[in-house]
C-alpha positions, 0 to 999 in steps of 0.5 A, a space after each residue: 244544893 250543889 255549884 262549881 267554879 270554873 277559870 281557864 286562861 290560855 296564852 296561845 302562840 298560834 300556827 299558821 297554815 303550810 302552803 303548797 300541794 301536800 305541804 304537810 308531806 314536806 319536811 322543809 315546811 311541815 315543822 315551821 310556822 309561817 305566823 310566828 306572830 300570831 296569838 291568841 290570849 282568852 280568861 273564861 270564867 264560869 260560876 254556877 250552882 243548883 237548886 233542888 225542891 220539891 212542890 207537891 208532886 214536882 221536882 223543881 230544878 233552878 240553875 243560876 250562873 254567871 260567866 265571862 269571856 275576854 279574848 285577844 288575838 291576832 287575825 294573821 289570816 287577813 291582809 293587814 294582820 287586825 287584832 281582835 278584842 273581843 268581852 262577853 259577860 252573861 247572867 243566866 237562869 234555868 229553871 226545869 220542872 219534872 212531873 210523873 203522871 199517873 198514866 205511866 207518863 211524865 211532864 217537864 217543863 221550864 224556862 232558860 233567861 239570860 242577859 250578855 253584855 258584849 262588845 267587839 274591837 277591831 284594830 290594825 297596828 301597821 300599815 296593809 301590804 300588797 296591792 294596791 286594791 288591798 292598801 287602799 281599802 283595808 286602812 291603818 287604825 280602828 275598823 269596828 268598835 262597838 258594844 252588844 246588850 242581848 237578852 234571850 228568853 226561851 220556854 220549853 217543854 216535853 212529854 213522855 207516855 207509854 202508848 203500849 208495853 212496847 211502844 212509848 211517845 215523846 214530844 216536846 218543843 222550844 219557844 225562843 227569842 234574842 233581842 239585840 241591842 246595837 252600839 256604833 262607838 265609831 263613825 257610822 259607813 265605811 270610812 276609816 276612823 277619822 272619816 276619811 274615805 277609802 278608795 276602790 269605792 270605800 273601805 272594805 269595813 262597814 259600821 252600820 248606824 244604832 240599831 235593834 234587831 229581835 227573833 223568834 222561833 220555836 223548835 218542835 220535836 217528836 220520838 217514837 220507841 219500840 221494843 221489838 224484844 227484851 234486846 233489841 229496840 227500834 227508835 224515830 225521831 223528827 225535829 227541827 233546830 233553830 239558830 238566829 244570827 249572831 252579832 258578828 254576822 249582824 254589825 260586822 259588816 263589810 263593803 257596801 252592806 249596811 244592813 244585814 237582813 238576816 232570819 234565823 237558820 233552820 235544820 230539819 232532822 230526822 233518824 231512824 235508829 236501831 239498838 240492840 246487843 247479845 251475850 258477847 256483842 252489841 251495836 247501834 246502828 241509824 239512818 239520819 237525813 238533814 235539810 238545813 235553809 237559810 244558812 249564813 253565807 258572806 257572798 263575793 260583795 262581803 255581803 252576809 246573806 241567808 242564802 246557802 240550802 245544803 243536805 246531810 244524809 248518812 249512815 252511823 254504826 257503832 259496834 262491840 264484840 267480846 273476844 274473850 273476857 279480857 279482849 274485845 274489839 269495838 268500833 265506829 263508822 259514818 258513812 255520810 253524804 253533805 251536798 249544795 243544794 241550791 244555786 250558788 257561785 263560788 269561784 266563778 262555778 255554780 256549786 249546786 249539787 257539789 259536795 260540801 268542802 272539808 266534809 268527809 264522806 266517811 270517818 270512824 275508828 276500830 278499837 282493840 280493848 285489852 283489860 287482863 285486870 279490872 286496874 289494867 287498861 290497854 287500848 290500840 286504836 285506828 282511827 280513818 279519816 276519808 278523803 274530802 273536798 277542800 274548796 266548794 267548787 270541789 276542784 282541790 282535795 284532801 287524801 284522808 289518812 289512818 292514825 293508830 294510838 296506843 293508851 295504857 292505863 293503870 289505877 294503883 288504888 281507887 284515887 291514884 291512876 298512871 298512864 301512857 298515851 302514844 299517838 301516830 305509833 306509824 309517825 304518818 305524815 298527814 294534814 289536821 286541816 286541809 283547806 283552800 284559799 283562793 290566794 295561796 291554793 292548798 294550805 294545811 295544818 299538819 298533824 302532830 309526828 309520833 309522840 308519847 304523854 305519861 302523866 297521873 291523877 290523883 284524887 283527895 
């Protein structure tokens, strides 16, 4: 048996985004906060432990634990600057049973349980600023107040087999279901709280009535493997990935939306990879291509729909060459391709076939490793960020940027370690977030300037 005990507290002053085109090249903007307001405090707290037996010929392993999050914050992005409070407390179990056959095979199966008691609330302190369309619909006072029972069971298993010496199969599958069940504590519709109605039509905040809503799903998947020799192997995988709606998207309405008729998002995946290394090097290199469907989007009436196809094809490499037997050379590339594929509008355009903003077409590092004793550790690493759209009409963007580090690390013994860590070494002016919004146009959160970490561990 073996458990842990988890508890992280956060108090958080939070940075709003620089605006402006290249706001984060601008020395009068880049260094402030436009927010000083904004924060962010959450308490997690996680308990679990596992158990392990035998059965016969099955291993049998049970994992019970409990968790909680409690999280309050300022939504500074939102006219009006609501604070949000937010409390999840969940119990859950997993159970999995491994099994090895006799035909060079093996079996697993299990189950995952959980309840969550949720809850959400949505209040604004202070009167809303700014136009009177904004005045108007975005009251003073409490906008959401409501609670959130879920219980989610799923059922899954997978079996392996050798087909021949070379060749081995794997299949297996997830059955799942989230049941909800929806608690209003405030007047149903779009009225303020005290059930007086907005105008321009009503409140920019709709509380739908009581309700249950239940999904079901099941997730497939399949991998084939081959060896084509004793170093270098080839791989293919197919699956499919399922997530249903969450309760935000389900009974945080807005406008005149009442209910949010919503099925899970699906995304079909498919791989093909290849591995392999030689005395002094090594590689990983995979095709993949994605097709995702019914993804959550909330459209120009704020009305949360399934309504958005979207493609993710691409190429990753990862590479690693001895250059010698205290220096190598290690490195990583994705090259990608993420698209709309079917017909939306976004900014008066329709975006199909546009490229999915804050989605770069490619990324990826190159690492210089020096080891001249097995204590000693040092790294210098580029690190590449491509350029990317930051709106959906793909009309704004973000030039990428290159960022080299440098980590020292050296172990005095076996439970005592030092290190020096030196980020942005060429102290580059980029953006950590480039985004767009229709109100102040470009906006980013500017990357960190040089700066250097020296700390230890230490283990007893």
């Amino acid at each position: 048996m073996e458990g842990g005990f988890t508890f992280n507290n956060l108090n958080q002053e939070t940075a709003g985004y620089v605006a402006g085109a290249k706001a984060y090249e601008d020395s009068d903007k880049r260094d402030t906060n436009p927010n000083p307001e904004a924060y962010r405090d959450s308490q997690s707290t996680r308990i679990w432990t596992r158990f392990t037996m035998e059965s016969g010929d099955w291993e049998i392993i049970a994992t019970p634990y409990f968790r909680e999050v409690n999280m309050n914050f300022v939504q500074h992005y939102l006219p009006g600057q609501p604070i949000e409070d937010t409390e999840h407390r969940s119990l859950g179990i997993q159970v999995a049973a491994y099994r090895e056959l006799n035909n060079d095979s093996s079996f697993a199966w299990g189950i995952d349980a959980e309840s969550t008691d949720g809850s959400l609330k949505e209040m604004q302190p202070n009167a809303t600023t700014g136009s009177l369309f904004v005045r108007k619909t975005i009251p003073q006072g409490m906008h959401y107040d409501y609670e959130v029972e879920a219980s989610q069971f799923a059922l899954f298993a997978n079996y392996d087999t050798a087909l021949t010496d070379r060749l081995d199969l794997s299949i297996g599958a997830r059955l799942e279901r989230i049941d909800y069940e929806y608690d209003n504590l405030m007047l149903d519709g779009r009225t303020n709280a005290q059930g007086v109605a907005c105008g321009f039509g009503g409140c920019r905040f709709s509380r739908p009535a009581d309700r249950d809503d239940d999904f079901s799903d099941i997730s497939p998947k399949i991998g084939l493997s081959y060896e084509l020799n004793e170093n270098h192997s080839l791989f293919m995988r197919a699956q499919r990935g399922i997530r249903a709606p969450q309760a935000t998207e389900l009974y945080r309405l807005q406008g005149s939306q009442t209910v949010a008729d919503l099925d899970s998002v699906e995304l079909d995946s498919y791989e093909v990879a290849l591995q392999g290394a030689g005395s002094n090097w090594d590689y990983s290199a995979s095709l993949y291509s994605m097709d995702k469907e019914n993804e959550i989007l909330k459209d120009s009436d704020r009305m949360n729909l399934n309504g958005s196809h979207s493609k993710h094809q691409g190429f990753e490499l990862a590479l690693g060459y001895d250059l010698s037997d205290s220096l190598s050379l290690r490195g990583v590339l994705n090259l990608a391709d993420h698209t709309y594929e079917n017909d939306l509008v976004s900014g008066g355009v329709n975006i199909n076939g546009n490229d999915i903003d804050t989605s770069p077409d490619q990324f990826g590092n190159l690492r210089l490793v020096y080891r001249p004793a097995n204590n000693l550790l040092a790294e210098l690493e580029l690190v590449h960020m491509g350029d990317y759209y930051t709106n959906p009409e793909n009309t704004a963007s973000y030039d990428g940027h290159d960022l080299l580090n440098l980590r020292v690390q050296y172990d005095v013994n076996d439970d005592f370690m030092v290190y020096l860590n030196v980020l942005n070494l060429t102290d580059e002016e980029y953006a950590e977030r480039a985004d767009w919004s229709g109100w102040v146009k470009d906006r980013y959160f500017p990357g960190e300037p040089i700066r250097a970490f020296i700390g230890f561990t230490w283990k007893y």
